[in-house]
C-alpha positions in Angstrom: 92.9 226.3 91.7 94.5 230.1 87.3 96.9 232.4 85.9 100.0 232.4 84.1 103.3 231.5 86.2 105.0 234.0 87.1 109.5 234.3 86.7 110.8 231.7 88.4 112.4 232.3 91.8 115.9 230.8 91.7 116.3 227.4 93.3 118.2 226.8 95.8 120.7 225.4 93.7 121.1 228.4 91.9 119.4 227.2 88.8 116.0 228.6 87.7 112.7 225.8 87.4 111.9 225.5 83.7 109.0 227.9 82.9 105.5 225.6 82.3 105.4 227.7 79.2 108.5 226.2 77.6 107.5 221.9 79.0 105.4 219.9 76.7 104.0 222.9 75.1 101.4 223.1 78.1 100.1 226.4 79.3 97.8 227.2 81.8 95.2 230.2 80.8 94.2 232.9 83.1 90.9 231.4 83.5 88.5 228.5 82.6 84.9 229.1 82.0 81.7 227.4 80.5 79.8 229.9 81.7 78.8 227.9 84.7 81.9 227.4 86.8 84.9 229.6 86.8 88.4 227.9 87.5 91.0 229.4 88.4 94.5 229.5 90.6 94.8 228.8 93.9 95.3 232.1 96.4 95.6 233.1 99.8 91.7 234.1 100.3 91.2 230.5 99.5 92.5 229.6 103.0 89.7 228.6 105.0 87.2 227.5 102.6 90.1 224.7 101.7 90.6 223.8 104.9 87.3 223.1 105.6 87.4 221.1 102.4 90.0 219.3 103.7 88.4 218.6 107.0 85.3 217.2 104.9 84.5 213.8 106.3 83.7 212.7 102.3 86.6 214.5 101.3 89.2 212.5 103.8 87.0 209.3 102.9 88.9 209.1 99.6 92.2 211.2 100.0 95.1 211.4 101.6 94.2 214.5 103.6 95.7 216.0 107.1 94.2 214.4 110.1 93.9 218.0 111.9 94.4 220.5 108.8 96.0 223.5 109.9 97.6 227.1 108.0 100.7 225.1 107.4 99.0 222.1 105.6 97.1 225.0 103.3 100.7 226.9 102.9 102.4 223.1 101.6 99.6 223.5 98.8 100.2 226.9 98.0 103.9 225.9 97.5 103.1 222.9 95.6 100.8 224.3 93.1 103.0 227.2 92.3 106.0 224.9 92.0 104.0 222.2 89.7 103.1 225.6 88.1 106.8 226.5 87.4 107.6 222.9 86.1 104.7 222.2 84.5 104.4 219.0 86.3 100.9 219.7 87.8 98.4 222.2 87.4 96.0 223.2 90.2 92.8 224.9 89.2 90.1 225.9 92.0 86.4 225.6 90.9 84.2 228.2 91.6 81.0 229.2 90.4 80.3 232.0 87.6 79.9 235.4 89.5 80.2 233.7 93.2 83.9 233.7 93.3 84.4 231.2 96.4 86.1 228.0 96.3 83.9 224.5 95.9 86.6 221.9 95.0 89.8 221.5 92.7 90.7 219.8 89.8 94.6 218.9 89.5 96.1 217.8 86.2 99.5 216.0 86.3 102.1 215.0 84.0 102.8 211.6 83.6 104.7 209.2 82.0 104.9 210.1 77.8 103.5 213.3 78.0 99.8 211.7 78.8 98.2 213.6 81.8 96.3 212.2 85.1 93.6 214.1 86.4 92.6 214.2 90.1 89.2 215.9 91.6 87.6 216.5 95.2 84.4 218.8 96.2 83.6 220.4 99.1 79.7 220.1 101.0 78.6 222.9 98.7 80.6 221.2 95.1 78.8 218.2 95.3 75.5 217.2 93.4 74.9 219.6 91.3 77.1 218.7 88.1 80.1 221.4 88.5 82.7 219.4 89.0 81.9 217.5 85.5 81.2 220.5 84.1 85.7 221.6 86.1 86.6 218.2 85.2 85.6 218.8 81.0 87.2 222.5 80.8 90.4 220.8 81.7 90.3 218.0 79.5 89.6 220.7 76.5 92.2 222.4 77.8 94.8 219.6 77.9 93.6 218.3 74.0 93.7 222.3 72.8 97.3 222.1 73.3 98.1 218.9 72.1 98.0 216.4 74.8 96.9 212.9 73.7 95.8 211.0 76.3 94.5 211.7 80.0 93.8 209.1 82.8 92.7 209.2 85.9 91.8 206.5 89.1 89.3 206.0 91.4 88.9 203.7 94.4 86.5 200.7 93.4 84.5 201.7 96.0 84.0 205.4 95.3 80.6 205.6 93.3 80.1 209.5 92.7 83.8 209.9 91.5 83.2 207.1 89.0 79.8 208.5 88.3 82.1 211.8 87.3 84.6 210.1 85.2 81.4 208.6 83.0 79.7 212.1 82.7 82.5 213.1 81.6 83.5 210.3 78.8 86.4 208.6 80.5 86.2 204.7 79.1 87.3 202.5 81.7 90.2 200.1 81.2 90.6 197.8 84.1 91.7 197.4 87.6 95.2 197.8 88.8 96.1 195.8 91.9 97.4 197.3 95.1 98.5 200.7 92.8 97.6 203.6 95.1 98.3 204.5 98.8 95.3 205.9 100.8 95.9 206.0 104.4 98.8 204.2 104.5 97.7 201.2 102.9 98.3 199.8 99.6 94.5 200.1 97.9 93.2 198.9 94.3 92.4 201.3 91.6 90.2 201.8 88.4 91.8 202.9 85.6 90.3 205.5 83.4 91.2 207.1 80.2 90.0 210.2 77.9 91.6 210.3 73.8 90.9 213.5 71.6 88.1 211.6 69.8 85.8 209.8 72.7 82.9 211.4 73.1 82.2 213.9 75.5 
């Protein structure tokens, strides 16, 4: 799911959303690239690739996804990435491959408590097994150290073996279990905690 935000539409208190260029010193680039995959920002032509994502029975194993996705579920996205975009609470890239420009998963980077991110990621049928989303998963964490972030986290179910399998690829150390910390289907679930500093390796 990227380019630079655009001006701020005013709010509808009449103020304008901070800019993400002037929060945390964290800016999104136009695009992210090893070559290999290409991420970039959400858009409209996106539309039914990610809602066949989100209909992915793998997919909706693991996240909190529409039970019958429709245009209006893809539309609350749209609006939510631009908006995290405007804050610079969240960033939303889509993962594509280099020269096929279609979408095959997301990565989403969040701001959390004391400037630290937490980084979320999901594939599609045709995003899984073949090492791009470690390959999506490492641009942004370059990304996030480049300018200046110190610590990134992310958490997986204790029962979801491929996104742990991801978090190792790509250098994550795991730190423990938190009880009961995450909501996934309406149930309280436990989660693995995961964690990425400047120096690990990667």
């Amino acid at each position: 799911m990227i380019a630079a935000a655009a001006a701020a539409a005013p709010a509808a208190s009449g103020r304008r959303p901070v800019p993400s260029s002037t929060v945390g010193g964290v800016k999104p680039p136009a695009t992210l690239t090893d070559g290999v995959v290409v991420l970039r920002e959400l858009r409209e032509d996106d539309r039914a690739v990610v809602l066949s994502t989100m209909r992915d029975a793998l997919v909706a194993q693991w996240l909190n996804m529409p039970r019958a996705p429709t245009d209006g579920d893809f539309d609350s996205l749209v609006r939510l990435a631009h908006n995290g975009r405007l804050t610079g609470d969240r960033f939303d890239f889509t993962v594509t491959e280099a020269g096929a420009d279609v979408s095959l998963g997301a990565v989403i980077a969040s701001r959390r408590h004391r400037e630290n991110y937490e980084v979320a990621y999901l594939a599609g049928a045709d995003g899984r097994g073949r090492g791009l989303m470690s390959r999506a998963v490492r641009l942004v964490c370059d990304w996030l150290f480049s300018a200046g972030v110190g610590r990134i986290e992310l958490r997986t179910h204790p029962d979801n073996a491929p996104s742990q399998r991801v978090a190792e690829r790509c250098g994550f150390q795991r730190e423990g279990l938190e009880r009961k910390s995450i909501w996934l289907h309406g149930r309280r679930a436990d989660a693995i905690v995961w964690s990425l500093l400047p120096g690990d390796p990667r």
